[in-house]
C-alpha positions in Angstrom: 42.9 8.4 -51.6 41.6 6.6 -48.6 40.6 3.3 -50.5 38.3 0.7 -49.0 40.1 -2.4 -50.1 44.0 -2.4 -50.3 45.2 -6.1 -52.6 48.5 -7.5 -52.4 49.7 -9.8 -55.0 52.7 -11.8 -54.0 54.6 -13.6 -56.0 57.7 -15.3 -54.4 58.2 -17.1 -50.4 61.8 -16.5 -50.9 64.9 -15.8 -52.9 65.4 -19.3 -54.7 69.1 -19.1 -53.5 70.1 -21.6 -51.0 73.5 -19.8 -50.3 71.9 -16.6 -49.5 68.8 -17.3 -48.7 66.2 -14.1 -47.9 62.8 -13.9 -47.4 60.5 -10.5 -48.9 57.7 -11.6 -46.3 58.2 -9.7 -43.4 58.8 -6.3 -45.6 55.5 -7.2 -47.6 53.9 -7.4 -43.7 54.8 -4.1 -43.3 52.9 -3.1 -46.4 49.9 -4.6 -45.1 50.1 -3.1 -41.7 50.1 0.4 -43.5 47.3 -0.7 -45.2 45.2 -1.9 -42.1 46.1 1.1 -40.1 44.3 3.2 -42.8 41.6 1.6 -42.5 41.6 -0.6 -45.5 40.6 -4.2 -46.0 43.2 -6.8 -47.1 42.9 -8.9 -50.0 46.0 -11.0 -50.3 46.7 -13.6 -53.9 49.6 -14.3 -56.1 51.3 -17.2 -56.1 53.0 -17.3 -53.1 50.0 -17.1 -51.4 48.5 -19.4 -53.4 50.8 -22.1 -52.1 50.2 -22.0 -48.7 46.6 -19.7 -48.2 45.8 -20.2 -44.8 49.5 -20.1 -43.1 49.9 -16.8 -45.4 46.5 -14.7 -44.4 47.7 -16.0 -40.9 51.3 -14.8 -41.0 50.0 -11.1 -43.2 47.2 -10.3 -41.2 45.0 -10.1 -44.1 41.2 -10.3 -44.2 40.4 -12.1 -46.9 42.8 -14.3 -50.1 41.8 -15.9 -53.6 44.3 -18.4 -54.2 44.5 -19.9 -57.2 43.3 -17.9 -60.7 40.7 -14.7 -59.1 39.2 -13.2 -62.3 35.6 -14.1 -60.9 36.3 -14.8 -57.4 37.8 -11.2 -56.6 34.6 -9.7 -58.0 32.3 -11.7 -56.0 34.1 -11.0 -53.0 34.4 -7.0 -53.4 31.3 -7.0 -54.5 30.4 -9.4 -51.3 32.6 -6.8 -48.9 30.6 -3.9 -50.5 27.0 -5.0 -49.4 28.7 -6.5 -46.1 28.0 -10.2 -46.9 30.8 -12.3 -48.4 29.3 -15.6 -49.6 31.7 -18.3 -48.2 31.2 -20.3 -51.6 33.5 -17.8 -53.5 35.8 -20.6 -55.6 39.6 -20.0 -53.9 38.0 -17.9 -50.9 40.2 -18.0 -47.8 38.9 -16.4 -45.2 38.3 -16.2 -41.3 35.3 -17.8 -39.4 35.9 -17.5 -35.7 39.7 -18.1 -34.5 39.9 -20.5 -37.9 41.2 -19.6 -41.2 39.0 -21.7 -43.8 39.8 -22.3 -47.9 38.1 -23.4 -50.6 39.1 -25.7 -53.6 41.1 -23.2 -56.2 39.6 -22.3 -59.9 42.2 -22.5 -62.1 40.8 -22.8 -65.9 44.1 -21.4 -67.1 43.6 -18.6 -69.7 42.4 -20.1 -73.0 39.2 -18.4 -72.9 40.3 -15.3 -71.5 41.9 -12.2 -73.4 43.8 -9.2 -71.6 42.5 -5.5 -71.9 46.3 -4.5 -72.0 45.0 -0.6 -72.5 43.8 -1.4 -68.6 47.4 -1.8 -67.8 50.0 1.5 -67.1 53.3 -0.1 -68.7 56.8 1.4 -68.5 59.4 0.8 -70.6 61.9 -1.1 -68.1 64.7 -1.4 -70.7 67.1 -3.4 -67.8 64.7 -5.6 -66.3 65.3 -9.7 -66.9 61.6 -10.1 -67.8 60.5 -6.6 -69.7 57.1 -8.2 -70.4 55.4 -11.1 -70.0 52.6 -12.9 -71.4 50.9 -16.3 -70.3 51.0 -18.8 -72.9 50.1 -21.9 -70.8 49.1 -22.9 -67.5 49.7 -26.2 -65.6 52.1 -28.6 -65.7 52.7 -32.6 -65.9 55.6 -32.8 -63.8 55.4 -32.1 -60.5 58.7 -31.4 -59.9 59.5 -31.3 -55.8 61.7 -27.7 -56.5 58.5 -26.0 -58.0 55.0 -25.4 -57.1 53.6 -24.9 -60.8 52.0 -28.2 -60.8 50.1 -27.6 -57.0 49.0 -24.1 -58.2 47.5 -24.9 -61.4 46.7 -28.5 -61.3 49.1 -31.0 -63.5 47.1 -30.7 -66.8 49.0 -28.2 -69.3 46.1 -25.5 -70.0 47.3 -23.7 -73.2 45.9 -20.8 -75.0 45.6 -20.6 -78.9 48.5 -19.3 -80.8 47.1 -16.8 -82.7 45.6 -15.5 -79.5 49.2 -15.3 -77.7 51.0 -13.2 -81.1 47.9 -10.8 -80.8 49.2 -10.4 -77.4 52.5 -9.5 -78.5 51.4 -6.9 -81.5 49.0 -4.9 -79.0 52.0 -4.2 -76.4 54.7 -3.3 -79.1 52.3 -1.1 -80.4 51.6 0.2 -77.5 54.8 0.4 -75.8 57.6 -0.5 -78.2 58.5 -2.8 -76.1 60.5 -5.9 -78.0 62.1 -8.1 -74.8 59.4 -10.1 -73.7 59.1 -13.7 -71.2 56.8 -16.4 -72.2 55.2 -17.0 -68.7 54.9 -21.0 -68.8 55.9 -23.7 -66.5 57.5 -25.4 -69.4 57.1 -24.3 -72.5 58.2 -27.1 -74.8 56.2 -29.8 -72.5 53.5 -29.9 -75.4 56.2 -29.9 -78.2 53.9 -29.5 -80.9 51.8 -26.6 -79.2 55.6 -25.0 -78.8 56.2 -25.5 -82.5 52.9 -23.9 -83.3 53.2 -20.9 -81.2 56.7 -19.9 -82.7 55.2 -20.7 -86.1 52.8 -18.2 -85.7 55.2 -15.5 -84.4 57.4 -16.4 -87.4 54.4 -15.4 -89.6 53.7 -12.3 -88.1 57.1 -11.2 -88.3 57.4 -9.5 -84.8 61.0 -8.7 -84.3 60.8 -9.5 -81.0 63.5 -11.0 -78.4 61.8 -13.8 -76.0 63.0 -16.1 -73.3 61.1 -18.7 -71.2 61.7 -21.9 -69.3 62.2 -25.2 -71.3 61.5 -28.5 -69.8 65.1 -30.5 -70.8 63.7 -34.1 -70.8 63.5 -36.5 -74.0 60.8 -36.2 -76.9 60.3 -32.4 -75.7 63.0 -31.0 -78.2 64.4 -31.4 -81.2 66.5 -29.7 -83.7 63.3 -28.3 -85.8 62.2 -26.6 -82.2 65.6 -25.0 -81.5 65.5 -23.4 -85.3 61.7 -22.1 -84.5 62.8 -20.1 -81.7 66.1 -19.1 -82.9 64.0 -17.5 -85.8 61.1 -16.4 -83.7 63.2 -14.4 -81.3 
């Protein structure tokens, strides 16, 4: 349909396997090459870009990135590509000025203030996949392990959203889809053990019937037994 902007979002560098390790960069290349020799501009973001900006938009070939969260920023900038003046203050903006790649400081709020429009979203009903569904329930983390870039991405403060704001999430996409398997996306979801309590609490009350898993941070005073028993009855 001859589009004017073409976005990638990309999500991993590599395969997280040191025995076999593969890359899905130079395939994803390809992608944008398609893309540019239709004509279109490139808009690259996700997190993969997010953690290294300028060596990606290099190595892709794109025109333009938001790293970090884009809610606002990819706006600005199509609206910015539209009128054919992209203001270089766009927060997370990477972009070329000559033969140099510039970037500006990330925004990343996390998504406390924010709700989905899941009716937006096409959804199938992948009944295989590891991670069915996901939603966000926090952002940021303390740790700053060296294996994982969640804490460079979205700053080392955890950033969580309201509980009862999370289980709405969960009611509008089994009504919508069904769906029942879903991923908590969070960096570590127990690292606020009392925000974790709440959360499953909540689900508990709604009675969901759902089947979750997420990542858990294994390091002492961020679990105990009255945890475990939450999320065994929560999902």
């Amino acid at each position: 349909f001859a589009p004017d902007i073409t976005g990638f979002s990309i999500r991993n560098l590599d395969s997280q396997d040191m025995e076999k390790p593969e890359s899905p960069l130079p395939e994803i290349r390809g992608f944008v090459e398609v893309a540019k020799r239709a004509g279109a501009k490139v808009l690259l973001g996700g997190t993969a870009f997010s953690t290294l900006p300028r060596e990606m938009l290099d190595y892709m070939g794109g025109d333009y990135g938001i790293c970090g969260q884009g809610e606002s920023g990819i706006t600005d900038l199509v609206a910015g590509i539209a009128e054919g003046n992209v203001s270089p203050t766009i927060p997370g903006l990477v972009w070329r000025e000559g033969d140099e790649i510039q970037a500006n400081e990330p925004n990343t709020p996390g998504f406390g203030q924010s709700r989905p429009d899941w009716k937006r979203m096409r959804r199938s009903n992948p009944i295989n996949a590891l991670w069915p569904c996901c939603v966000v329930t926090k952002t940021g983390c303390p740790n700053g392990c060296l294996y994982c870039d969640s804490a460079h991405l979205m700053g080392r403060k955890s950033k969580p959203r309201e509980p009862e704001a999370i289980v709405d999430d969960f009611e509008t996409i089994i009504a919508d889809t069904g769906q029942r398997v879903f991923h908590l996306a969070d960096p570590g979801f127990n690292s606020d053990l009392d925000w974790a309590k709440r959360v499953l609490e909540a689900m508990i009350r709604r009675k969901l019937r759902v089947c979750l898993n997420t990542v858990m941070v294994p390091m002492r005073g961020r679990f105990d037994d009255e945890l475990f028993s939450l999320y065994r009855r929560a999902g």
